[in-house]
C-alpha positions as CSV (number, residue, x, y, z in Angstrom):
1,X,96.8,104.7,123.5
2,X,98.6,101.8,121.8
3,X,99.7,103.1,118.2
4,X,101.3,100.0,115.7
5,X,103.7,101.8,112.8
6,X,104.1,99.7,110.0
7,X,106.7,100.4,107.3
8,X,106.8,98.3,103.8
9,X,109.0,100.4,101.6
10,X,112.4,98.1,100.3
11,X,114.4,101.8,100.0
12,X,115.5,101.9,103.8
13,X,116.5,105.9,104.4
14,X,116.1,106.7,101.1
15,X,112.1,106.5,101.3
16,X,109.7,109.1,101.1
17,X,107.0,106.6,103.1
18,X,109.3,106.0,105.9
19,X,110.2,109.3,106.6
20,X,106.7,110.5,106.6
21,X,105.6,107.5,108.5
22,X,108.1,108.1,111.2
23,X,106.8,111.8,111.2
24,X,103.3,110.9,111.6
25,X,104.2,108.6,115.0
26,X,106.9,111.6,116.1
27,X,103.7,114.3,116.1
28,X,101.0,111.5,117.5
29,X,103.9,111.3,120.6
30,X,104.3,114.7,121.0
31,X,100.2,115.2,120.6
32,X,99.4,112.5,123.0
33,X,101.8,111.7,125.7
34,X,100.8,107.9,126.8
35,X,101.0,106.8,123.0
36,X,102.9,103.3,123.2
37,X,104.5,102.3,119.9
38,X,105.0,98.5,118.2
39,X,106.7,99.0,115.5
40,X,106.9,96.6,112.7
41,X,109.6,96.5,109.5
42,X,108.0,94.7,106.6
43,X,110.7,94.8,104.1
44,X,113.7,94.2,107.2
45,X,111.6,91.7,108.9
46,X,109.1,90.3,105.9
47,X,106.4,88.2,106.7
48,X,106.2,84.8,104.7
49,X,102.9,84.9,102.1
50,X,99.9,83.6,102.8
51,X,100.2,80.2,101.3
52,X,98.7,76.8,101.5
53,X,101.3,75.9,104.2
54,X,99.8,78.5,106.4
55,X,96.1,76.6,106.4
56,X,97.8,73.5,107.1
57,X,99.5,74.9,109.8
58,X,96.8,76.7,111.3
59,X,94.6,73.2,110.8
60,X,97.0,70.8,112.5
61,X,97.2,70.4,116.1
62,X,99.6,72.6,118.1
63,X,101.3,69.5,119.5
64,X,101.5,67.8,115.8
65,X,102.8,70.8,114.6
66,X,106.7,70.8,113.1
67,X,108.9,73.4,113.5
68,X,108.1,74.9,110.5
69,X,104.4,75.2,111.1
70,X,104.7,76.0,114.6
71,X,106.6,79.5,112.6
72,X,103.4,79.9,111.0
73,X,100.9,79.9,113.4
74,X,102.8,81.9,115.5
75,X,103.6,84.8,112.8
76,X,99.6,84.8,112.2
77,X,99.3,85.2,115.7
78,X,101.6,87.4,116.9
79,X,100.7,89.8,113.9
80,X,97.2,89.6,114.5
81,X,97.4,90.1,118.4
82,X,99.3,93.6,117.2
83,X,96.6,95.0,115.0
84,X,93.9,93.7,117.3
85,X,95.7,95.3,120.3
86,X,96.3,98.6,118.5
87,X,93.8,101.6,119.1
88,X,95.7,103.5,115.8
89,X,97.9,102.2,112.9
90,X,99.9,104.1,110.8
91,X,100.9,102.5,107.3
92,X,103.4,103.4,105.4
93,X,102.5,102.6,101.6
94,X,104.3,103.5,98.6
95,X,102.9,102.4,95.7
96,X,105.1,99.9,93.4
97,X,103.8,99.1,89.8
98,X,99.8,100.7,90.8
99,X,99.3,98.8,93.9
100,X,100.6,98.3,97.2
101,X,104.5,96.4,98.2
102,X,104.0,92.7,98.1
103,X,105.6,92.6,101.8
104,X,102.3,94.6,102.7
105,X,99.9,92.7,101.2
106,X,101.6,89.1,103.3
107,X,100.7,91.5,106.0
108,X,97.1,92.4,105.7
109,X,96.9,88.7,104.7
110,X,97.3,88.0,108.0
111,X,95.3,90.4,109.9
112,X,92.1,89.8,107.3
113,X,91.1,86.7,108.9
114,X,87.1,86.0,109.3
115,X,85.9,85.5,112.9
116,X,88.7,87.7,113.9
117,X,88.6,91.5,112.2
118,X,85.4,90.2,110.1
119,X,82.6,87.9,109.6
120,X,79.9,87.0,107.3
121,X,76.5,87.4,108.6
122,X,73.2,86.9,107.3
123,X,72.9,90.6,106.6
124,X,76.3,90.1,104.5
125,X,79.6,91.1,105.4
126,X,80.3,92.7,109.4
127,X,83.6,94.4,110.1
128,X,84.8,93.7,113.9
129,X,87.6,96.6,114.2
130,X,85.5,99.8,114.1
131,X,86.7,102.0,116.6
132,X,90.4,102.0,114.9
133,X,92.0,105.0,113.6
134,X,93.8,104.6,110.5
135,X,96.7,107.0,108.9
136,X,98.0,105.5,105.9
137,X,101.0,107.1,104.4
138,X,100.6,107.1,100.6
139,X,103.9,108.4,98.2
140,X,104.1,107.7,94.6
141,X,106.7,108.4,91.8
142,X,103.4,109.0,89.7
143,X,100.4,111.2,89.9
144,X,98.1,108.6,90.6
145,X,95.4,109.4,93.4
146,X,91.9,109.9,92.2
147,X,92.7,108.1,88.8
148,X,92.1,104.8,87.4
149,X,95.7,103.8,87.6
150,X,95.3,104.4,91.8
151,X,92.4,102.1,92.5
152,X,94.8,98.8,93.4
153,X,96.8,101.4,95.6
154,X,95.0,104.0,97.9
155,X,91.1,103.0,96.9
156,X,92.0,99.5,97.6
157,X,93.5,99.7,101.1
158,X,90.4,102.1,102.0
159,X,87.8,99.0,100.5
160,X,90.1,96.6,102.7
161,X,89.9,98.4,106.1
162,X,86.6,99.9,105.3
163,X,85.3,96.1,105.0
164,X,87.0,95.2,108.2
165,X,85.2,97.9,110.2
166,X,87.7,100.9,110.0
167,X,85.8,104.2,108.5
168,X,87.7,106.5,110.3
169,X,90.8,106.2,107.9
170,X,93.3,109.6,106.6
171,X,95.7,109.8,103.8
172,X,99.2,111.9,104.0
173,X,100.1,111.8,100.4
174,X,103.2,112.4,98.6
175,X,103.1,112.1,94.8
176,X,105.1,112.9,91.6
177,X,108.3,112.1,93.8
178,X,110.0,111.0,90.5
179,X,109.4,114.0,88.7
180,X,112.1,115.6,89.4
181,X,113.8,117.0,93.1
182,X,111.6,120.2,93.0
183,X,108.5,118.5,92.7
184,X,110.0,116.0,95.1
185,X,110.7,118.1,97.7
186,X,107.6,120.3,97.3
187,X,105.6,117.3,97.6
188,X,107.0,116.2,100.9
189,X,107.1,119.9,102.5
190,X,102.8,119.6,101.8
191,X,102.9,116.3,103.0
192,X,104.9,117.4,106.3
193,X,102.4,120.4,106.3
194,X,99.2,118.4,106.5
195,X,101.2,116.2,109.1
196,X,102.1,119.0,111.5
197,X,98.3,120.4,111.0
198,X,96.6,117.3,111.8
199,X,97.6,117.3,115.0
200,X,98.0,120.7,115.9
201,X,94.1,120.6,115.6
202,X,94.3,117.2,117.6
């Protein structure tokens, strides 16, 4: 089972999403024992946005291409052979100013590509990655899930990958981390909890 980790938070060891994200892919080993792992760093390794040098790129032959472009196409392609490889993906998204880290949004803007992971049909829009699981690792200094001021965080990553195909999609949240280190760490032991759960049931 191929499994891609994807990290996006810019506090290296001292984040909540990483941590948990790493603990989600430690308990999916130990669960399964032919999980292979790609991991990929957005905020140590970011991905260039989506911009109008990208089309270009991706519209110019390979052999006309200049260095520069060649980078392009092949960071939209390497990033989308990953997610299109990848039985499972875990995402580790803290939420910055009520929505998602820019470094993750460059990220799905590469793997949301139509004719790859959808298309439009006749019938409307057609998702072509059902099959996928998805664990995406939600933390927030804020109580924000359920409430207006989460839709641009955890309700719109589940309207992305639910429009690409991906239904079967689980959140391990951690909120009010700013609240103060009690709340802090009682959030994270629940969030631990429901990790070490999940896949004691697996």
């Amino acid at each position: 089972m191929k499994l891609l980790h994807i990290d996006s938070s810019i506090l290296g060891d001292n984040s909540a999403s990483r941590q948990l994200s790493r603990d989600v892919v430690e308990a999916w080993k130990a669960a399964e024992a032919d999980v292979i792992v790609t991991y990929r760093d957005l905020a140590a390794d970011a991905i260039s946005h989506f911009s109008a040098q990208t089309l270009i790129a991706a519209g110019t032959s390979a052999e006309l291409r200049d260095a520069a472009q060649k980078h392009e196409t092949d960071l939209s392609a390497s990033t989308m052979a990953e997610f299109l490889a990848a039985d499972a993906v875990v995402i580790a998204a803290p939420m910055y100013n009520f929505t998602i880290p820019t470094q993750l949004k460059a990220w799905i803007d590469r793997i949301a590509v139509a004719g790859q992971t959808f298309r439009y049909t006749e019938a409307g829009p057609e998702g072509l990655c059902g099959g996928k699981k998805l664990v995406i690792v939600s933390t927030s200094g804020g109580l924000h899930a359920g409430q207006p001021s989460g839709v641009a965080h955890e309700e719109y990553l589940k309207l992305l990958f639910g429009f690409l195909g991906i239904t079967d999609i689980e959140f391990v949240r951690a909120e009010g981390l700013a609240y103060g280190d009690e709340m802090r760490s009682k959030a994270i032991s629940e969030a631990k909890l429901q990790i070490s759960e999940q896949f004691a049931a697996a």
